[in-house]
VMD Tcl script that builds the backbone (N, CA, C; Angstrom):
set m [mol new atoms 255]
animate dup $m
set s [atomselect $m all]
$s set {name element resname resid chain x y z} {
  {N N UNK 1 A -41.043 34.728 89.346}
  {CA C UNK 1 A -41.058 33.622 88.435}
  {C C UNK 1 A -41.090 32.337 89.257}
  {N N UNK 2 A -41.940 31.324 89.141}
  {CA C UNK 2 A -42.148 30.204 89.936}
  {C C UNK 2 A -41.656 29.062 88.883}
  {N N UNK 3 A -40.945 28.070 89.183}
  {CA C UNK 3 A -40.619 26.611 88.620}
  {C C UNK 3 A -40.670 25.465 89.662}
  {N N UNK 4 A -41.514 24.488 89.092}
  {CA C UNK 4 A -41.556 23.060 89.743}
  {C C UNK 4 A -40.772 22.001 89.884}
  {N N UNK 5 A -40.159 21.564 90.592}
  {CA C UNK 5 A -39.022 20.642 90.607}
  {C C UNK 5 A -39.460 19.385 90.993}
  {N N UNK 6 A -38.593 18.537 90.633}
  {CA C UNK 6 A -39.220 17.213 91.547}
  {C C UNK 6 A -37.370 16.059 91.484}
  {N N UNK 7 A -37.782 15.728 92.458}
  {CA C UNK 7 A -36.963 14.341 92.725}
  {C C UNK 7 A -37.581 12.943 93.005}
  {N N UNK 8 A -36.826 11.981 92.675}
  {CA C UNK 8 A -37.064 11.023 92.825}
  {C C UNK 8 A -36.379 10.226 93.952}
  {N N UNK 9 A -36.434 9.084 94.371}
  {CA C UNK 9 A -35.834 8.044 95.347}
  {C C UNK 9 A -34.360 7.845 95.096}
  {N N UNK 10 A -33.919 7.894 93.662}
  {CA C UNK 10 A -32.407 7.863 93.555}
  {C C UNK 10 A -31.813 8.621 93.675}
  {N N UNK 11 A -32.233 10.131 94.002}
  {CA C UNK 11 A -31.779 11.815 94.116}
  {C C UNK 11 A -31.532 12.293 92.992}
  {N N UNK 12 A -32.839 11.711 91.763}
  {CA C UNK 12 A -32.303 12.142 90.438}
  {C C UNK 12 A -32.963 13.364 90.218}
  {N N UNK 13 A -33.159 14.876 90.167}
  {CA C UNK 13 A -33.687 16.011 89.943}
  {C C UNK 13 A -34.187 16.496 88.428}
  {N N UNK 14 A -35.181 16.722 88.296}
  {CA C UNK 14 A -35.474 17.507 87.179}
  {C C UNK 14 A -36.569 18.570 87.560}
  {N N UNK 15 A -36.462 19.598 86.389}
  {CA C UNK 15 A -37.362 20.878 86.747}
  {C C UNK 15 A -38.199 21.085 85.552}
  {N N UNK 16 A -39.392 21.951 85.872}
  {CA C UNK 16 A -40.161 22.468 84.760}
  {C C UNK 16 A -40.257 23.608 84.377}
  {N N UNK 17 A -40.001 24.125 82.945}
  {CA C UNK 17 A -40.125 25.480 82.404}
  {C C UNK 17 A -40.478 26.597 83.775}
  {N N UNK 18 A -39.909 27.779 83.775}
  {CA C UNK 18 A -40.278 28.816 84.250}
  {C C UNK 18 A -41.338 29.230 83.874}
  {N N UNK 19 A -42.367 29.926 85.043}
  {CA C UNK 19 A -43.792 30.528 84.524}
  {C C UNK 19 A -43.621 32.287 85.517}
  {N N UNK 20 A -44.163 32.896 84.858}
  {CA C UNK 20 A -44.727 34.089 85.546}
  {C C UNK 20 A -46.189 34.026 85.886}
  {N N UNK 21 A -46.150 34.199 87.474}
  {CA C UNK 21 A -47.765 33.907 88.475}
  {C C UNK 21 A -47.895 35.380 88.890}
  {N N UNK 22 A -48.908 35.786 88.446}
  {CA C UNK 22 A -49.358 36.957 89.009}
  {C C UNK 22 A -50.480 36.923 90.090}
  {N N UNK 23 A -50.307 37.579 91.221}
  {CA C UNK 23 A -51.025 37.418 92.260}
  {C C UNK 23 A -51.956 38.898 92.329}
  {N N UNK 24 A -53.257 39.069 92.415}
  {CA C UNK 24 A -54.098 39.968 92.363}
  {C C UNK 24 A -54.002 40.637 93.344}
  {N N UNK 25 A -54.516 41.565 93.845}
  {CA C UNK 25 A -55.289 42.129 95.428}
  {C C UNK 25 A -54.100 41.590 96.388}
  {N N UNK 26 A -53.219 41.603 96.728}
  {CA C UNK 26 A -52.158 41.524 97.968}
  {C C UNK 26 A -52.536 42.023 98.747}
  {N N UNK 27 A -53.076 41.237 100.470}
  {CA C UNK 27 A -52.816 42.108 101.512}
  {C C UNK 27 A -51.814 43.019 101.507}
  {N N UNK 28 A -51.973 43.960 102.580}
  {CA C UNK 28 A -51.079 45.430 102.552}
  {C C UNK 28 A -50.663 45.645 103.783}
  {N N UNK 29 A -49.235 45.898 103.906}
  {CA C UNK 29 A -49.204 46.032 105.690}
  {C C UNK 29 A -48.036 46.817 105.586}
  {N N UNK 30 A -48.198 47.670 107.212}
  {CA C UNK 30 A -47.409 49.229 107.244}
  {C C UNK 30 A -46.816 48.817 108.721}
  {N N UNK 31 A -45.462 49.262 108.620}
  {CA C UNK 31 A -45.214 49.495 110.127}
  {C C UNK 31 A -45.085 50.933 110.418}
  {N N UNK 32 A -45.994 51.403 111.057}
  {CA C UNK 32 A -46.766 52.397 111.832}
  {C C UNK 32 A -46.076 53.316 112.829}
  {N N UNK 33 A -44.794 52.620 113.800}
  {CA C UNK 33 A -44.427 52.795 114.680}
  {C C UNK 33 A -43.428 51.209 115.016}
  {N N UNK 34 A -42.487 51.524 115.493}
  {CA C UNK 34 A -41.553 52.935 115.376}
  {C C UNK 34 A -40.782 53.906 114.082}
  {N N UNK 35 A -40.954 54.799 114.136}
  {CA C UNK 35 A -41.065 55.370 112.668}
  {C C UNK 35 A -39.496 55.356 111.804}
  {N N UNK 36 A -39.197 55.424 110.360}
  {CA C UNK 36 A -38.481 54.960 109.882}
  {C C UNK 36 A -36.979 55.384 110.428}
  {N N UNK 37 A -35.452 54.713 110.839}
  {CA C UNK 37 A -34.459 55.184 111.012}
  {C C UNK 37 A -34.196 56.040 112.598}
  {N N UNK 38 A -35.789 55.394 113.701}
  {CA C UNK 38 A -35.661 55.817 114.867}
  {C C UNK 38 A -34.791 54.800 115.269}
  {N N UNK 39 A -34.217 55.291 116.478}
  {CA C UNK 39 A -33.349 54.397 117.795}
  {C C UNK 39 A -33.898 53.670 118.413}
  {N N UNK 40 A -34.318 52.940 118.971}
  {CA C UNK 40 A -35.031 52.240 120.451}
  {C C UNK 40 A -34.159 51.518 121.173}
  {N N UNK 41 A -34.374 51.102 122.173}
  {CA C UNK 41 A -34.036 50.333 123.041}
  {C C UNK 41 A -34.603 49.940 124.234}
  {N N UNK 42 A -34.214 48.755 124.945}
  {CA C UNK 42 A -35.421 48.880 126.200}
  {C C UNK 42 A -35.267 47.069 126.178}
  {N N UNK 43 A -36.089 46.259 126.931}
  {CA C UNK 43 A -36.442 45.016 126.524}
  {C C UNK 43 A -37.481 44.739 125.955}
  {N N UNK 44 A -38.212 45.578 125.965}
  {CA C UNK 44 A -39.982 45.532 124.939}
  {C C UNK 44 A -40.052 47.161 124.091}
  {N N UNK 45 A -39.931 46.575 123.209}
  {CA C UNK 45 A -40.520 47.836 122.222}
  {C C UNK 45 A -41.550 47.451 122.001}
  {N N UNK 46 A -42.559 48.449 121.519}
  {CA C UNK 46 A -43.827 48.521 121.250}
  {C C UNK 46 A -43.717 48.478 119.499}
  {N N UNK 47 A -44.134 47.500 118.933}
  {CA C UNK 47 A -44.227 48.012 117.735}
  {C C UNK 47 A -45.532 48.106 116.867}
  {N N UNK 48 A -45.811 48.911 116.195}
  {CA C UNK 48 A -47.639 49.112 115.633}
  {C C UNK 48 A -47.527 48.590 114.565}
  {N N UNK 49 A -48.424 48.393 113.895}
  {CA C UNK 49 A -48.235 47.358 112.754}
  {C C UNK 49 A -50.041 47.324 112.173}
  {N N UNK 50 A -50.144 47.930 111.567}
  {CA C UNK 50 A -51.273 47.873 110.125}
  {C C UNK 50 A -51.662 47.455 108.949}
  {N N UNK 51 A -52.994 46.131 109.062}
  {CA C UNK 51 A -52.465 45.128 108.206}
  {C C UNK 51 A -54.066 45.612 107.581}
  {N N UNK 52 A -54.331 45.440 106.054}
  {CA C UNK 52 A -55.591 45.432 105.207}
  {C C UNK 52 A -55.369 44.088 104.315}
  {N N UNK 53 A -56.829 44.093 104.362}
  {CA C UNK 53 A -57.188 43.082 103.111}
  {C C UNK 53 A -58.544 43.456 102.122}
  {N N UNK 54 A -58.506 43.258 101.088}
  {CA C UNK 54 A -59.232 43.502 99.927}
  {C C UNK 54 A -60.628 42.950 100.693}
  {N N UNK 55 A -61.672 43.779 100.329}
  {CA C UNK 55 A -63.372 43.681 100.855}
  {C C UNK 55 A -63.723 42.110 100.508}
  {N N UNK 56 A -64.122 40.939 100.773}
  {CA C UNK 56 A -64.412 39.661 100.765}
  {C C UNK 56 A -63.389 38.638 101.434}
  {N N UNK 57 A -62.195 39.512 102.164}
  {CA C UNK 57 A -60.908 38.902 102.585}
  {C C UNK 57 A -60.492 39.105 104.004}
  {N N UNK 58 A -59.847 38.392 104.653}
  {CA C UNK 58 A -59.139 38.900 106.003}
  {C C UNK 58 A -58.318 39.014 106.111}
  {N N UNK 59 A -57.173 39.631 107.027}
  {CA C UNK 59 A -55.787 39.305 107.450}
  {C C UNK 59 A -55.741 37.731 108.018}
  {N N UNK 60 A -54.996 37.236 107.850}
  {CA C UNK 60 A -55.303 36.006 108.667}
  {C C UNK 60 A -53.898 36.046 109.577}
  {N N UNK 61 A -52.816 36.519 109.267}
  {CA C UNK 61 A -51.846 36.893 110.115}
  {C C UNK 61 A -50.816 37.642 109.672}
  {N N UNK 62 A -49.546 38.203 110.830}
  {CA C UNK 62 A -48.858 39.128 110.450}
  {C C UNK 62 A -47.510 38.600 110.971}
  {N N UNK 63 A -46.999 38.693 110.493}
  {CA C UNK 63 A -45.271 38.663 110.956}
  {C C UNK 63 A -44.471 39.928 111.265}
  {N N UNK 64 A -43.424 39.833 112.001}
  {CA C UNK 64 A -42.416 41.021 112.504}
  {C C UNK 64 A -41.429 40.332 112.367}
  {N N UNK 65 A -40.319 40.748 111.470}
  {CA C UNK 65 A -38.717 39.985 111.139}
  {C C UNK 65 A -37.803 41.169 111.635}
  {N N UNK 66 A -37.187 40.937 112.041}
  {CA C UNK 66 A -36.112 41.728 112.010}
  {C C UNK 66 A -34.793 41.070 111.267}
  {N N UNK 67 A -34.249 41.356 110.208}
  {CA C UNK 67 A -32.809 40.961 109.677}
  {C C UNK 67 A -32.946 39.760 109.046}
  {N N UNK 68 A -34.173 39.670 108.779}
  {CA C UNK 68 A -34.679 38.396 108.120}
  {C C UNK 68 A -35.388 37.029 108.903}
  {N N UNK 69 A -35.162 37.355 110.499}
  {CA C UNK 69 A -35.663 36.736 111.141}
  {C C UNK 69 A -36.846 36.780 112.355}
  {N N UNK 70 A -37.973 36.123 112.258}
  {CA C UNK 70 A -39.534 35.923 112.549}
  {C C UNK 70 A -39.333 35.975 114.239}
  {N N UNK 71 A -39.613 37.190 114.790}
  {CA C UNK 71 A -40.157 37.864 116.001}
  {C C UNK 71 A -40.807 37.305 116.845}
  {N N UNK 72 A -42.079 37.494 115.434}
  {CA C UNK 72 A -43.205 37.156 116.264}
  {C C UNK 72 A -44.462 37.291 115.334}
  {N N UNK 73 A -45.040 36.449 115.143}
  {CA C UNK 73 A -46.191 36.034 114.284}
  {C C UNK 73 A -47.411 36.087 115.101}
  {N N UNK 74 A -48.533 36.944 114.543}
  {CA C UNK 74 A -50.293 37.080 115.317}
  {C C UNK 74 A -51.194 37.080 114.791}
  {N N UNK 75 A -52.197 36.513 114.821}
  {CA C UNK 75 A -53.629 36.972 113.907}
  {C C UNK 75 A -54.034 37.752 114.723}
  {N N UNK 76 A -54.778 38.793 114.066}
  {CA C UNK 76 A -55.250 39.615 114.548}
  {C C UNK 76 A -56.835 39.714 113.912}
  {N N UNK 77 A -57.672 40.144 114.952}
  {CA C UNK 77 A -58.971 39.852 114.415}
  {C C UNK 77 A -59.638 40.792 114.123}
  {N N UNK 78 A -59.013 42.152 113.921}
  {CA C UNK 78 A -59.455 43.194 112.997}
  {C C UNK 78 A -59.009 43.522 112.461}
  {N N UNK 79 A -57.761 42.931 112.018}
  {CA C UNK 79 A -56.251 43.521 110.903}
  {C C UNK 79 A -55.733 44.421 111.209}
  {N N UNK 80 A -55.935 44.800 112.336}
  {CA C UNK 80 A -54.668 45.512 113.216}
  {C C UNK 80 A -54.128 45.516 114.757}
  {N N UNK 81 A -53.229 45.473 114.727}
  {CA C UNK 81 A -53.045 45.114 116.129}
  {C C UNK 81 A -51.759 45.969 116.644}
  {N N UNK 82 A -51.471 45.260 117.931}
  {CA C UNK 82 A -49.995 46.143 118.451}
  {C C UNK 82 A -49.488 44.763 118.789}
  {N N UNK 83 A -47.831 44.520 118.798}
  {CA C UNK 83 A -47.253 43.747 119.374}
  {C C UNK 83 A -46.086 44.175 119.963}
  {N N UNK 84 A -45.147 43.348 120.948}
  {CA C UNK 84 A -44.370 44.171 121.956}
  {C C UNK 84 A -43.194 42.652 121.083}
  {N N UNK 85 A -41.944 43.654 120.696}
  {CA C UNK 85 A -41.269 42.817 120.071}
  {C C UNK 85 A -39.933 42.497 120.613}
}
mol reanalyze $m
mol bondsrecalc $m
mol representation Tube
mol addrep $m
């Protein structure tokens, strides 16, 4: 559900009705490796990572979070790639 807010210069806030945005065709992405509930350790893991996009579309990039936080961000120029995380 998306809503628009806005403020003004005096920090006065108001919002607009709630809407439901439906988004079509979502890129799709898999982590590949390392497989679900494995161990690792090391200073570089290898991690695989498999990204699609709908036929007229590209990946334009991919993220790796761990715990909610951004790794490491890549475009990749065939929608798939490997990164060392």
């Amino acid at each position: 559900m998306q809503r628009a807010t806005v403020a003004d210069d005096a920090a006065r806030t108001g919002s607009g009705p709630a809407v439901v945005v439906t988004v079509a065709n979502l890129p799709t992405v898999a982590l590949t490796s390392p497989a679900a509930d494995d161990t690792v350790s090391g200073p570089a893991v290898p991690i695989r990572i498999h990204a699609t996009a709908d036929a007229g579309t590209h990946v334009a990039s991919v993220s790796v979070l761990l715990d909610g936080a951004v790794l490491a961000t890549a475009s990749p120029a065939s929608g798939a790639g490997d990164w060392v995380a």
